[in-house]
FIMI-599402 format. One record per residue (C-alpha): residue number from 1; x, y, z. Coordinates in Angstrom, 3 decimals, always signed. Example, Ala and Ser with C-alpha at 12.3 -4.5 7.8 and 13.67 -1.06 7.14 Angstrom:
<r><num>1</num><px>+12.300</px><py>-4.500</py><pz>+7.800</pz></r>
<r><num>2</num><px>+13.670</px><py>-1.060</py><pz>+7.140</pz></r>
# end
This chain:
<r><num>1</num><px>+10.712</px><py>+41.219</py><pz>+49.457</pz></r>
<r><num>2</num><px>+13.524</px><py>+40.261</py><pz>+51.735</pz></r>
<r><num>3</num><px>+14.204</px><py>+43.334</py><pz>+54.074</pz></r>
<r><num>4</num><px>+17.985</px><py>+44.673</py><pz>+54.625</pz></r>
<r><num>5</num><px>+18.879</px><py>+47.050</py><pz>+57.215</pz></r>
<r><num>6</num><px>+22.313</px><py>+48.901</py><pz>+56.293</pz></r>
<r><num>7</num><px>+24.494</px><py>+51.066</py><pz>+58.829</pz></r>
<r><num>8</num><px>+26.793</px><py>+52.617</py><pz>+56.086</pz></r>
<r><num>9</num><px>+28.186</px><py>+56.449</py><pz>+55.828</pz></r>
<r><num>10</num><px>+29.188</px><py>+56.195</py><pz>+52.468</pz></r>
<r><num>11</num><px>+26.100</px><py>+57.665</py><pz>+50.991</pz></r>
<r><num>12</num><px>+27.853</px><py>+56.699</py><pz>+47.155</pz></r>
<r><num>13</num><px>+28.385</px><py>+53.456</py><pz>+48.278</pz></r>
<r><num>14</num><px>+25.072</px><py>+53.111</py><pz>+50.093</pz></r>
<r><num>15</num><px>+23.237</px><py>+54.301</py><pz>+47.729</pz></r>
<r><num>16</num><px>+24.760</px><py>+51.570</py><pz>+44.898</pz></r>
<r><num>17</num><px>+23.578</px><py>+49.124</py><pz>+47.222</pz></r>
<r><num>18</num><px>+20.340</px><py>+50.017</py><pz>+47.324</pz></r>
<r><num>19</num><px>+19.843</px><py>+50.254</py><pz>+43.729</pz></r>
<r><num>20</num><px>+22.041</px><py>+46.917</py><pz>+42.619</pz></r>
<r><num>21</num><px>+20.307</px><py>+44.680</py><pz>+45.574</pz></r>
<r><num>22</num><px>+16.442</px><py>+45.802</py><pz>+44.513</pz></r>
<r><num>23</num><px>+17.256</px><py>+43.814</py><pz>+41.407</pz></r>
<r><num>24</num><px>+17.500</px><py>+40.466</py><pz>+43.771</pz></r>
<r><num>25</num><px>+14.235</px><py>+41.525</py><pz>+45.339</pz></r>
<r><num>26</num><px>+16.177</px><py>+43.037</py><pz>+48.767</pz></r>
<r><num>27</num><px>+14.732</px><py>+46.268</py><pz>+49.580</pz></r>
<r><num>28</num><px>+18.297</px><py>+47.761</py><pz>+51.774</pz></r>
<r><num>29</num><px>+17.292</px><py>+50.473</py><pz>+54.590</pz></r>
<r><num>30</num><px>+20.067</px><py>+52.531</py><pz>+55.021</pz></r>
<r><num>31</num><px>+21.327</px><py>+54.237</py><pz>+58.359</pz></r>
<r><num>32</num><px>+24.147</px><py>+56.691</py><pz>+58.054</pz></r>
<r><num>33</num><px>+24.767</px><py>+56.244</py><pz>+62.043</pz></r>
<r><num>34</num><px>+24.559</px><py>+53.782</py><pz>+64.489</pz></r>
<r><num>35</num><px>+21.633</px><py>+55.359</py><pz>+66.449</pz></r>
<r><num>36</num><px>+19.591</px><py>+55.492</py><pz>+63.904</pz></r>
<r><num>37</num><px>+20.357</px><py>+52.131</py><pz>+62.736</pz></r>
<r><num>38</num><px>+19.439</px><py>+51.163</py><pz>+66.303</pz></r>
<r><num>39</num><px>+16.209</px><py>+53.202</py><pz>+65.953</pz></r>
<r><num>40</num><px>+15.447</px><py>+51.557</py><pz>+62.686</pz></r>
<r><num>41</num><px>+16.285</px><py>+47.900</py><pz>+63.760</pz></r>
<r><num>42</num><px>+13.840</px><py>+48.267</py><pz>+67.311</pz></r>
<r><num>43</num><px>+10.972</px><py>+49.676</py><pz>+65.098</pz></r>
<r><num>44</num><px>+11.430</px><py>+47.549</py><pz>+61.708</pz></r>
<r><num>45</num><px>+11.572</px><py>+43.657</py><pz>+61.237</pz></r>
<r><num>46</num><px>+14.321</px><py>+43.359</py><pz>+58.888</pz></r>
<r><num>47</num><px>+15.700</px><py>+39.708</py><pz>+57.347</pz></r>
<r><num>48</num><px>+19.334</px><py>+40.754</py><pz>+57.788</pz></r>
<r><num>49</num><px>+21.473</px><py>+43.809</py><pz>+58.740</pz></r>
<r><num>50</num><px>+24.640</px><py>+44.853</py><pz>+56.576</pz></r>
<r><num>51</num><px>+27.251</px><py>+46.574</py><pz>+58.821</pz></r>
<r><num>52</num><px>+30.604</px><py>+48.789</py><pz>+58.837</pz></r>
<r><num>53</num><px>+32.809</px><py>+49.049</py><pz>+60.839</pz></r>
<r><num>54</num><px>+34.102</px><py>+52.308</py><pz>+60.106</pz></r>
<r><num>55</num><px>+31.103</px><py>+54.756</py><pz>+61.441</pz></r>
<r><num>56</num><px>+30.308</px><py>+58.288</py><pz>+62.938</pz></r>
<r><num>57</num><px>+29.465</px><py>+58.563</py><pz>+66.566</pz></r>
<r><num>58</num><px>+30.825</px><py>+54.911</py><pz>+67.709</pz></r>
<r><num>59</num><px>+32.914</px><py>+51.687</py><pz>+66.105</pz></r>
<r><num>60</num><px>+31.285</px><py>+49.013</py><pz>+64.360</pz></r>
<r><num>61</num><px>+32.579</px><py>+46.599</py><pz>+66.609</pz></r>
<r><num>62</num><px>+30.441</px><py>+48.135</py><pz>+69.361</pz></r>
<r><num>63</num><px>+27.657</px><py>+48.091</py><pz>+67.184</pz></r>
<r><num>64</num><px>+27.621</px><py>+44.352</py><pz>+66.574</pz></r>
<r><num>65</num><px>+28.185</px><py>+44.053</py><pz>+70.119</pz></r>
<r><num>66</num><px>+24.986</px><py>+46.006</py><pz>+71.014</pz></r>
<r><num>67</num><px>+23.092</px><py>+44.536</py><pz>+68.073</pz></r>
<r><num>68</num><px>+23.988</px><py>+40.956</py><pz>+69.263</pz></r>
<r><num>69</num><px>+23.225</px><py>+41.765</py><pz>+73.028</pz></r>
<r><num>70</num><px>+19.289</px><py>+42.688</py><pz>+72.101</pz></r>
<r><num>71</num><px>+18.940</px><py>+40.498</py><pz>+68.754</pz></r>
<r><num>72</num><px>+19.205</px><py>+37.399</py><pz>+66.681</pz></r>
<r><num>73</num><px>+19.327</px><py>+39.145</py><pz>+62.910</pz></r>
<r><num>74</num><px>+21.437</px><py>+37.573</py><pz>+61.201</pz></r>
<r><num>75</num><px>+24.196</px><py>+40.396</py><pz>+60.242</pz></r>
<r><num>76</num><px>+27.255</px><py>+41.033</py><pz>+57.852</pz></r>
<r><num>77</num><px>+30.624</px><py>+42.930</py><pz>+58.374</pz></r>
<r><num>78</num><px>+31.105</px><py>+45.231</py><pz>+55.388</pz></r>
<r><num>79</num><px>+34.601</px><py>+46.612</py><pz>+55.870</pz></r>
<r><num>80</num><px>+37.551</px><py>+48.325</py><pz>+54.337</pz></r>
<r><num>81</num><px>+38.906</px><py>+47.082</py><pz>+57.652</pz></r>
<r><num>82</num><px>+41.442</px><py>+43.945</py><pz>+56.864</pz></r>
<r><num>83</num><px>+42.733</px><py>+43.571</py><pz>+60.155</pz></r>
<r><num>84</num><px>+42.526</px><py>+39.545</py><pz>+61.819</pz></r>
<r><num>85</num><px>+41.615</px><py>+41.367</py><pz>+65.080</pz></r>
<r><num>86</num><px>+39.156</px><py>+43.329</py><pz>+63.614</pz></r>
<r><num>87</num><px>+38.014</px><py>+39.718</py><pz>+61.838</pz></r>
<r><num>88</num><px>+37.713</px><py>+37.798</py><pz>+64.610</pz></r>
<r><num>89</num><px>+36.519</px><py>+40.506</py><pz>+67.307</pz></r>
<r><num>90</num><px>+33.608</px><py>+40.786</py><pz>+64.775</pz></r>
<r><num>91</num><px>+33.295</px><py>+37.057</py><pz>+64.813</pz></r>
<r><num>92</num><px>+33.096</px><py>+36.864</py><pz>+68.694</pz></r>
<r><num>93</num><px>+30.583</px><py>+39.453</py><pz>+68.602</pz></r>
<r><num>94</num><px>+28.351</px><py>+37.452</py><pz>+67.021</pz></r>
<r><num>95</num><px>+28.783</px><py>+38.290</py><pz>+63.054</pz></r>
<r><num>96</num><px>+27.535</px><py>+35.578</py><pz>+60.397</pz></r>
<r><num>97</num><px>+30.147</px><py>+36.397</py><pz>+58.056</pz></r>
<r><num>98</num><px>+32.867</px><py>+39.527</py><pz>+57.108</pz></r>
<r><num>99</num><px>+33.253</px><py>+40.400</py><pz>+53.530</pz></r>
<r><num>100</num><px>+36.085</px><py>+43.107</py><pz>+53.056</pz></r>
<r><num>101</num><px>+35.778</px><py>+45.655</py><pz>+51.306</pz></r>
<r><num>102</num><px>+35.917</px><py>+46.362</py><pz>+47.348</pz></r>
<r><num>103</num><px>+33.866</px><py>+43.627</py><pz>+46.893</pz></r>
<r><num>104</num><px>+31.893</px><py>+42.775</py><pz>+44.026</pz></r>
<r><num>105</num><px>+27.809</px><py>+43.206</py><pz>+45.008</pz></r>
<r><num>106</num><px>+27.238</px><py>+39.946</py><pz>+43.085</pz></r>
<r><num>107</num><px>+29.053</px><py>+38.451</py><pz>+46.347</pz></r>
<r><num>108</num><px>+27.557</px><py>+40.419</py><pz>+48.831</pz></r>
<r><num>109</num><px>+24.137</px><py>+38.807</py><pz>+47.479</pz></r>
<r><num>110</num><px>+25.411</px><py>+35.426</py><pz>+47.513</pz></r>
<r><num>111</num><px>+26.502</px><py>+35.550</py><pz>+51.032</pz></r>
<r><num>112</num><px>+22.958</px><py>+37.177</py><pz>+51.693</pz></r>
<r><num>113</num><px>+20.818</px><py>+34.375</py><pz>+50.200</pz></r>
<r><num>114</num><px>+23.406</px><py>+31.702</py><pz>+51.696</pz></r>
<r><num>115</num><px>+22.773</px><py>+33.065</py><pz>+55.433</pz></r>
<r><num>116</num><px>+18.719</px><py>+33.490</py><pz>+55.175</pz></r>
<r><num>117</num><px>+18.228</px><py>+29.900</py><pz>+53.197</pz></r>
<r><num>118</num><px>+20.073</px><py>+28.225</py><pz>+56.112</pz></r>
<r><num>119</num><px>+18.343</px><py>+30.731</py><pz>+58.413</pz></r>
<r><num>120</num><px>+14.935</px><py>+29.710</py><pz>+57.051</pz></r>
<r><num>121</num><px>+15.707</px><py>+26.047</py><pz>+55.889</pz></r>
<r><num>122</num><px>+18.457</px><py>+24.515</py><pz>+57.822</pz></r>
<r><num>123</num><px>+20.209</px><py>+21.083</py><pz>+56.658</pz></r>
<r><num>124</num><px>+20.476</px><py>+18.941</py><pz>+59.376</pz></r>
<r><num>125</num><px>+18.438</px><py>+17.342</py><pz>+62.086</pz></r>
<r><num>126</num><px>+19.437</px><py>+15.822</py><pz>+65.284</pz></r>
<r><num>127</num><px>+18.539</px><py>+15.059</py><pz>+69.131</pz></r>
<r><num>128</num><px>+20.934</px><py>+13.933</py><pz>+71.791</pz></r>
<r><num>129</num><px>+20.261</px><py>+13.149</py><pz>+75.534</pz></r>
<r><num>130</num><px>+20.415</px><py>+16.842</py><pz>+76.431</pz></r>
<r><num>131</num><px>+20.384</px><py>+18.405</py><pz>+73.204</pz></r>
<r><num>132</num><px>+17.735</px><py>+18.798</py><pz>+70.597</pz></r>
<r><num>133</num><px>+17.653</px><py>+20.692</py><pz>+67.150</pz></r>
<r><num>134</num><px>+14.640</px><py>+21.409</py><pz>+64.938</pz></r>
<r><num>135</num><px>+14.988</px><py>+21.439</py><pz>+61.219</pz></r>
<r><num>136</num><px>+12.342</px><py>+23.483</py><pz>+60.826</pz></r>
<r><num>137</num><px>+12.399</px><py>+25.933</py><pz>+63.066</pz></r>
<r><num>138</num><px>+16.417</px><py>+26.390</py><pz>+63.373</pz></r>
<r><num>139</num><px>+16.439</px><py>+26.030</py><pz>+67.005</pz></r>
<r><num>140</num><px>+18.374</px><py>+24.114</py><pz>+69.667</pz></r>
<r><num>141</num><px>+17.456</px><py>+23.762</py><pz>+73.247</pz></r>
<r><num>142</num><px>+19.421</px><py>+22.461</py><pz>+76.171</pz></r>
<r><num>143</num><px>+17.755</px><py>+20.467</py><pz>+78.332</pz></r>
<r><num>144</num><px>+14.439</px><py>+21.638</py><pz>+77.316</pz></r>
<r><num>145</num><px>+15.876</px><py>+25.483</py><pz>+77.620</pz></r>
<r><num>146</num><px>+15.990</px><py>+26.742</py><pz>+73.909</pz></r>
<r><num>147</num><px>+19.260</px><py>+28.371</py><pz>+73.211</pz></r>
<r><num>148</num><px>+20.211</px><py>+31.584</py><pz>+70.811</pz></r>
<r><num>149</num><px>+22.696</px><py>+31.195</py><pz>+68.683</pz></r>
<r><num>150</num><px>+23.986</px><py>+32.873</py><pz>+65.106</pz></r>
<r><num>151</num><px>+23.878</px><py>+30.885</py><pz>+61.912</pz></r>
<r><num>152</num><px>+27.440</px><py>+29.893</py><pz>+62.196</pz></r>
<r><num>153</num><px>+27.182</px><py>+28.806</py><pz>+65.334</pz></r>
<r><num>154</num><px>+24.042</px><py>+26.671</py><pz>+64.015</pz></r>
<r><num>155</num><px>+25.639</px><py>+25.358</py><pz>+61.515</pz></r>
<r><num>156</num><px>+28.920</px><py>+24.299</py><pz>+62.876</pz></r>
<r><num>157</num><px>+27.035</px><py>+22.555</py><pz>+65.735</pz></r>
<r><num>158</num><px>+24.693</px><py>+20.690</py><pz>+63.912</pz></r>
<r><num>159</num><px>+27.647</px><py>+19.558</py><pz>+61.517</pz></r>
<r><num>160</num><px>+29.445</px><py>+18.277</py><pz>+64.430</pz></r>
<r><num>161</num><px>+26.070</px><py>+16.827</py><pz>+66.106</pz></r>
<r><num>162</num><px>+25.299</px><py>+15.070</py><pz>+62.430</pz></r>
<r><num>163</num><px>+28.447</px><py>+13.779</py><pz>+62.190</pz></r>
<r><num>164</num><px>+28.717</px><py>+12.224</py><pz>+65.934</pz></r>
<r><num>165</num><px>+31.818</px><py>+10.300</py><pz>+67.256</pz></r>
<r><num>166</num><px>+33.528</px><py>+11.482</py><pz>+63.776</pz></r>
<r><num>167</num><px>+36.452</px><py>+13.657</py><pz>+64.447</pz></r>
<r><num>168</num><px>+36.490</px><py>+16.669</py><pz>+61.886</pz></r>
<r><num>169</num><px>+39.355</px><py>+18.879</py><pz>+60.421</pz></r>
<r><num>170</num><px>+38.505</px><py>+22.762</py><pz>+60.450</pz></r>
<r><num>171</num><px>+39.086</px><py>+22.440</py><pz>+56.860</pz></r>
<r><num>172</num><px>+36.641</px><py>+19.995</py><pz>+57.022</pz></r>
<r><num>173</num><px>+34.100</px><py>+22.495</py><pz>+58.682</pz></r>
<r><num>174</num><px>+35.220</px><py>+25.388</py><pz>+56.520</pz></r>
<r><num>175</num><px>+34.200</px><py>+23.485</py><pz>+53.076</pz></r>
<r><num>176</num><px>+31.163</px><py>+22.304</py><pz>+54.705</pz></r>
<r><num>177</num><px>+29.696</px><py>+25.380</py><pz>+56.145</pz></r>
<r><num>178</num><px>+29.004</px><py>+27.896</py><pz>+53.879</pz></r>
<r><num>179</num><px>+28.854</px><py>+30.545</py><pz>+56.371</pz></r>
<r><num>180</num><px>+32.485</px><py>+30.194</py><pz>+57.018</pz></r>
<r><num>181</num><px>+33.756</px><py>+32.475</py><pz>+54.041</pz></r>
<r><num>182</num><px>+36.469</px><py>+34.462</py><pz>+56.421</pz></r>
<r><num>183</num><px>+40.244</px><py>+34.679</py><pz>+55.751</pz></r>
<r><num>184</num><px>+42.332</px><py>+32.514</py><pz>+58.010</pz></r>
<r><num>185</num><px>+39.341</px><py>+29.907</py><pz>+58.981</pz></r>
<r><num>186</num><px>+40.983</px><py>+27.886</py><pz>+61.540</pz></r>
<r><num>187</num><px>+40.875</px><py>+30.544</py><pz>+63.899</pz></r>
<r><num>188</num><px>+37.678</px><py>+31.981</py><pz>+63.147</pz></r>
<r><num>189</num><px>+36.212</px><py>+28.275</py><pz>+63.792</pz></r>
<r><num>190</num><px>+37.943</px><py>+28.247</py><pz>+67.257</pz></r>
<r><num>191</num><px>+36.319</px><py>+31.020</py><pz>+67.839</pz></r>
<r><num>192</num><px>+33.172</px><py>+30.441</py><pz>+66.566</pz></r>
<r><num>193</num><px>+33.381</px><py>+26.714</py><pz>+68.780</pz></r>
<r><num>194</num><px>+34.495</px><py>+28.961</py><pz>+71.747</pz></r>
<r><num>195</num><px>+31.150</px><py>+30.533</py><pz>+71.386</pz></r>
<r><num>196</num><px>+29.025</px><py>+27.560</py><pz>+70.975</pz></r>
<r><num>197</num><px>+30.757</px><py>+26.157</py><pz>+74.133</pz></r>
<r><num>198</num><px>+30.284</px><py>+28.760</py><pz>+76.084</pz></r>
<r><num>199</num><px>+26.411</px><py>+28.573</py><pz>+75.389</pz></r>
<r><num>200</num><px>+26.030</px><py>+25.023</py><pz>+76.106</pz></r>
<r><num>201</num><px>+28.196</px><py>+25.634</py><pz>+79.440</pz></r>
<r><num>202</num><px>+30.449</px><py>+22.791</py><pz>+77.868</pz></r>
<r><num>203</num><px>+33.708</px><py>+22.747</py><pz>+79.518</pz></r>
<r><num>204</num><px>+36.438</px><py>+22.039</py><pz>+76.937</pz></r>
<r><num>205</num><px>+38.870</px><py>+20.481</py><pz>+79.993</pz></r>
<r><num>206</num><px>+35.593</px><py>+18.203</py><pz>+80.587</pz></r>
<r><num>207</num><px>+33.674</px><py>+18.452</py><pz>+77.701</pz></r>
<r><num>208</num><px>+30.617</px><py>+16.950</py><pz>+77.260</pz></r>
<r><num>209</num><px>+29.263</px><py>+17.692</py><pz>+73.767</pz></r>
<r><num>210</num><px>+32.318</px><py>+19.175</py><pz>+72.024</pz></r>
<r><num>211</num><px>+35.502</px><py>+17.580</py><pz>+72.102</pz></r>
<r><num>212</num><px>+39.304</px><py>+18.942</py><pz>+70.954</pz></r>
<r><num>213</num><px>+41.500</px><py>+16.764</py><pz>+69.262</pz></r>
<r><num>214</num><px>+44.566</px><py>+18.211</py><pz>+69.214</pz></r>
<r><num>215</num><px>+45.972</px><py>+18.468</py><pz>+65.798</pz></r>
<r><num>216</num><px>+43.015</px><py>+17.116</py><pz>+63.918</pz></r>
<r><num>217</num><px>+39.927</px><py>+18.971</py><pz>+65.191</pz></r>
<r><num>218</num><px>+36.968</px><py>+18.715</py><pz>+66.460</pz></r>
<r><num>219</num><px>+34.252</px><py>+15.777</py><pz>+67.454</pz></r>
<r><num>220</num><px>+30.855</px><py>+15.536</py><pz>+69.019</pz></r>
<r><num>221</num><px>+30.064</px><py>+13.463</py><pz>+71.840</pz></r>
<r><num>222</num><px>+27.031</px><py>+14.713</py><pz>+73.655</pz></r>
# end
């Protein structure tokens, strides 16, 4: 039973959730507020945490900052919220993918089972000088120093990695990672890259691993 940890205050909404994702065999915890989300997360393993952004006693965006901060759990932005800023603040933070609100729940478990089988079983495998990632284990390490990173920052970098010396178009990476579901994804790719740079101290004036091509994208060369 795949476990699902929900910070939602719509108890209607919540509630339909619960009963619609059981059927997919995801048994949904929900939290009406962030604390005791927090509470529940620090004393439950969960597989994946479903978040608002709208919320009672502090914004979602601080949540997913918090969240991020202490954990790797792979989480979703549920939000009525359609703001870019809110989009790619959310992003930044760490999010594996924003679904805006209505939505049908036949999506929300598709982008569910797409984040935990690349969590679990991820596509590529590949080893530089410096940089190693394991298949099996989804992890990359820097020079022997194993690094944490989301599942679309995973995936993005071990497209690039797989696809060495070949320069790729963010609609390229957008069709290719299936993470990437957000509105406007050439942004939300710079920022996701922004994010992968910054954890392999890559310089993008000197990079060493990614690369900018100005008007065509983006190519590995560690």
């Amino acid at each position: 039973m795949i476990q699902i940890a929900m910070v939602e205050d719509d108890k209607e909404l919540s509630q339909l959730l619960v009963d619609f994702l059981a059927n997919y065999s995801m048994e949904v915890t929900g939290y009406a507020t962030p604390k005791a989300f927090f509470e529940g997360v620090k004393n439950h393993s969960f597989d994946l945490a479903i978040i608002d952004l709208t919320l009672p006693q502090m914004d979602g965006l601080e949540v997913c900052k918090i969240l991020r901060e202490s954990s790797t759990l792979p989480f979703i932005i549920s939000s009525a919220r359609s703001d870019i800023t809110d989009k790619l603040i959310g992003l930044e933070r760490g999010a594996d993918d924003y679904l805006p609100k209505p939505y049908d729940p036949r999506e929300l478990v598709a982008r569910i089972q797409t984040i935990l089988r690349r969590h679990k079983h991820p596509l590529f495998t590949t080893e530089t000088s410096r940089l190693a990632i394991d298949e099996k284990g989804m992890s990359v390490s820097l020079d022997g120093q194993s690094l944490e990173l989301t599942v679309a920052e995973y995936e993005i970098l071990t497209l690039l990695a797989n696809k060495k010396g070949s320069v790729l178009s963010r609609d390229y990476i957008a069709e290719n990672v299936s993470v990437m579901r957000w509105e406007s994804n050439e942004r939300s790719i710079d920022v996701v890259i922004s994010r992968i740079r910054k954890k392999l101290g890559d310089n993008p004036k000197n990079p060493q691993f990614i690369k900018s091509i100005k008007g065509a994208g983006y190519k590995f060369v560690g």
